[in-house]
N, C-alpha and C positions, 0 to 999 in steps of 0.2 A: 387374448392379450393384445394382437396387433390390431384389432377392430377398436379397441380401446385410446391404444398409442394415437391410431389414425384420428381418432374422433378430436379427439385431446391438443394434437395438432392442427387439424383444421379449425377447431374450436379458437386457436391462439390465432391462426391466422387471419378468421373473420375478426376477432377485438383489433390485431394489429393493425389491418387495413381499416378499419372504422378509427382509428387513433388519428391514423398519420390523414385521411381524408378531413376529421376535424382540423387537426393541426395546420392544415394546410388551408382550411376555409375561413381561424383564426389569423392566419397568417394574411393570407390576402385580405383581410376586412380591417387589419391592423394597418398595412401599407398603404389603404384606402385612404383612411382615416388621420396617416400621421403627412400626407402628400396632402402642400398648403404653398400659397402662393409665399415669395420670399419677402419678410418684411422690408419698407420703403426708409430708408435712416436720413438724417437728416444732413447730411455729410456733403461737399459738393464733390463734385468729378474726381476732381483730383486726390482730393482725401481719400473716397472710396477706392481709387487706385491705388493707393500707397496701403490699404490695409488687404489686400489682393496679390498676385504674385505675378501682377502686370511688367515690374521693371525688372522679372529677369528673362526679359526676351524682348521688351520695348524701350526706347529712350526718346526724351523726345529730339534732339536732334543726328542721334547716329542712329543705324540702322544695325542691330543688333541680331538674333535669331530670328526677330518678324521685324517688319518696318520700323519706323522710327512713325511719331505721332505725326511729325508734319509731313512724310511720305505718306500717310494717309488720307490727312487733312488736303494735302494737294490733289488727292485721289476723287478725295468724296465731296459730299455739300448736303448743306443743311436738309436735304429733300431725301439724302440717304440716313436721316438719323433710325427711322425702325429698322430697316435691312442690318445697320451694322449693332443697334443695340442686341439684336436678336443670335447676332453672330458672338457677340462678347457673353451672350446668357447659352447660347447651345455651343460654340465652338467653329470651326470649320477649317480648310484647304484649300490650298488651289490658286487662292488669287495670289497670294505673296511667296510664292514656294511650295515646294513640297514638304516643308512641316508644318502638321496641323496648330492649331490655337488651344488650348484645353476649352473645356466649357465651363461655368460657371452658373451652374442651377440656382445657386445660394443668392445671387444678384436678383433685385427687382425690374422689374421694364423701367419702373421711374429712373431708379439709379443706372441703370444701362443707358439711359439717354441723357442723363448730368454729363456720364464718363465720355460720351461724344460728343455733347457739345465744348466739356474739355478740348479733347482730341480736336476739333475741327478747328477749334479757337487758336492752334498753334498753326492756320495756313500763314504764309509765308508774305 
């Protein structure tokens, strides 16, 4: 009877792990398959800002949780537009404080570089 039990149970064990190995093989070839670049709108900087949750931590003339746009703008130049679009799509630290920026996956490179040439377009 327990040769039985044991077989019985090992038997569930091989299906189980052959389950969760597929599961897991569907799973990652779905996550492959659904990671795509973000579409490009046709929105300018500032608009795609305002449908973002850019002004609850930026303005453009106070300096609220992160800079203010023209604290940035005075910062950077035209020659920084990938370094800060890529910061507006991944996130980062460090240069304006100790609280991070969120990232924004959903943003495209194109519209990451509208939303700074916004930005830069407020230097002083």
């Amino acid at each position: 009877m327990k040769k039985i039990l044991l077989a019985g149970a090992f038997g569930l064990m091989i299906i189980s792990c052959s389950k969760k190995e597929n599961t897991a093989e569907v799973a990652a070839s779905s996550e492959t398959a659904a990671v795509s670049e973000p579409a490009k709108t046709n929105l300018s900087g500032d608009q795609i800002m305002e449908t973002l949750d850019c002004s609850g931590c930026h303005s453009v003339n106070e300096r609220m949780i992160g800079p203010s746009y023209k604290e940035i703008a005075g910062k950077y130049s035209e020659k920084d537009t990938e370094l800060l679009a890529s910061k507006i799509i991944e996130g980062g630290s460090g240069v304006w404080g100790s609280v991070p920026m969120a990232a924004h996956p959903q943003v495209s490179k194109e519209d990451a570089k509208k939303m700074v040439e916004y930005i830069l377009s407020q230097k002083k």
